[in-house]
N, C-alpha and C positions, 0 to 999 in steps of 0.2 A: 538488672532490676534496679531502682532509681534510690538511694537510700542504700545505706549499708548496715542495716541492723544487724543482719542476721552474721556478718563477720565481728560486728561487736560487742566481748564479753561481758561487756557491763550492761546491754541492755536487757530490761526487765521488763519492756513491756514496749510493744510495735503500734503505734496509730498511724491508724489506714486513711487515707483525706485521696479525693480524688483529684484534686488539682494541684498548684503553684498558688493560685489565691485564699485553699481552702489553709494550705498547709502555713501561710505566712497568718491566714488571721489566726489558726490556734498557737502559734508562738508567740505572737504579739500579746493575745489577752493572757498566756500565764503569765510574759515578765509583767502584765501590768498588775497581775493576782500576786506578783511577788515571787512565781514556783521558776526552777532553773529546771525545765524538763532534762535535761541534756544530763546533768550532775546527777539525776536522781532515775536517769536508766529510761527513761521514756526516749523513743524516735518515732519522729511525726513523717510520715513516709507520703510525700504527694504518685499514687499510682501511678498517673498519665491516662485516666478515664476507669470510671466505674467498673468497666468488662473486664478489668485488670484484676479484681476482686477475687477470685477464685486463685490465680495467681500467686497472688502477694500471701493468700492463706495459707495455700499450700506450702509455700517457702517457711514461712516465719512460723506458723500456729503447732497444732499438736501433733499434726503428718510431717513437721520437715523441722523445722527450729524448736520448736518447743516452745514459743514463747506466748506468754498472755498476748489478743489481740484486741484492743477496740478500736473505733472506728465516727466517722458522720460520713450521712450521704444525703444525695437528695429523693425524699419522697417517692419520688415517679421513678425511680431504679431500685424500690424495695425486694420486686420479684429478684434481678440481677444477684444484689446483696445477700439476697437468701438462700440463693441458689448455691453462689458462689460461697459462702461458709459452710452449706452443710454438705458440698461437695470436699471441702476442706476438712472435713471433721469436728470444723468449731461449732455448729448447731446439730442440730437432731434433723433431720429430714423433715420439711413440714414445718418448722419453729416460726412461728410468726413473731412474737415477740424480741425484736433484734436488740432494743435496751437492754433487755435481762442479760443481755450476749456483750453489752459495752458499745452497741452501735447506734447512735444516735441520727434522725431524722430530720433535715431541713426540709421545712413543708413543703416550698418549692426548689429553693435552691438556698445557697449562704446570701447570695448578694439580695436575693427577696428577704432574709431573714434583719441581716441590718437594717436595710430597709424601714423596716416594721420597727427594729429595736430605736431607731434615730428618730424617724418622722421624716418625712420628704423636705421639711424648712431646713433642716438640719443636713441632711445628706446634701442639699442642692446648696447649703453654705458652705460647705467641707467642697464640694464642686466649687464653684467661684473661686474659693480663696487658694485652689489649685489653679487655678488660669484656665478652667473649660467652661465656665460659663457660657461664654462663645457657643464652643461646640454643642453643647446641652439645649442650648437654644433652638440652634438651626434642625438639630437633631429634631425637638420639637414641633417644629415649623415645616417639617416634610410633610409630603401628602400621606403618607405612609401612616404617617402617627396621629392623621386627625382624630381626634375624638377618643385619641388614648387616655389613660388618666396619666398624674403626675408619676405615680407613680411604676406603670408600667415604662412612660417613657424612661425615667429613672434606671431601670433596670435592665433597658435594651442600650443604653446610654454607657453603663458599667460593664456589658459583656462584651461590645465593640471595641476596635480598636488593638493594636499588640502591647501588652503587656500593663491593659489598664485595671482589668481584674485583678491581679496581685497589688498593684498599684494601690489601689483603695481598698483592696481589703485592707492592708496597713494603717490606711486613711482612716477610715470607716473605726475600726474598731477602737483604736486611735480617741475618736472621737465620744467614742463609748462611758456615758459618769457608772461611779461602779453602782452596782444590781440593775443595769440596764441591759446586761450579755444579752443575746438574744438564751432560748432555753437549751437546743439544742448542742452549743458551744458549753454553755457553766457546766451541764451535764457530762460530756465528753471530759472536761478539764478535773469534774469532782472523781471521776473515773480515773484519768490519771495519777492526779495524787495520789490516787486512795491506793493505787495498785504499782504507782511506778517505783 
């Protein structure tokens, strides 16, 4: 299992992130909130995909570790996420409400959520001033993507590529003035403090 919470005594609380991109942008925006999750008992556990969910609950939550769990996911794996907690024992069967639960929703995904937090002038400057401008272009400029908006190509832009998504999530939040989080990150992060 990818993360060591469950061998570490001082953790006080497991967040569940399903990737390497989702897991670097919520360490990025506490140290930029000023919080040391690490010191204060919080592990941000990147799964290795959604289906993993059920998993990581069972290990960590009320059937195996014992430990408070929250979480962000994307929108469109809500059923997965819900499945997997209350197969876990952390929801009720049927719990729709996954906030109430500490699990927070990117509408589409994280990299659409910044997105939206920045503005595509902003994202495609934070682009540039990395040297893919280039890339970004041509990306653009396939036949593929005629008639995309900016900001879908944006987004097929940031999931391409090995190890560009972590990459800019770093970027990306990075870029972030404070009260611009996107909501589902502040959320997650007030969740931590509050509990770690």
């Amino acid at each position: 299992m990818t993360g060591q919470a469950a061998a570490d005594p001082d953790a006080r609380l497991a967040v569940l992130v399903e990737g390497e991109s989702d897991r670097i942008a919520v360490e990025v925006l506490a140290r930029r909130r000023g919080l040391d999750l690490a010191s204060d008992g919080v592990r941000v556990l990147a799964m290795g995909g959604i289906t993993n969910v059920r998993a990581f609950a069972l290990r960590l939550g009320p059937r195996g570790d014992g430990l408070p769990l929250a979480g962000l996911y994307d929108a469109p794996e809500a059923a997965v996420v819900r499945r997997g907690l209350a197969a876990a024992g952390v929801t009720a069967p049927g719990a729709t409400d996954l906030a109430a639960h500490g699990f927070f929703a990117c509408v589409a995904d994280l990299e659409a959520e910044l997105i939206r937090a920045l503005g595509v002038d902003r994202v495609e400057a934070v682009v540039e001033a990395e040297g893919d401008g280039r890339s970004l272009r041509l990306l653009a400029g396939m036949p593929a993507q005629q008639g995309w908006s900016r900001e879908r190509v944006l987004h097929r832009f940031l999931g391409a590529g090995s190890g560009r998504k972590a990459r800019y999530a770093e970027l990306l939040v990075t870029a972030l003035a404070p009260g611009e989080e996107p909501p589902p990150l502040a959320a997650l992060l007030s969740r931590a403090s509050r509990d770690g």
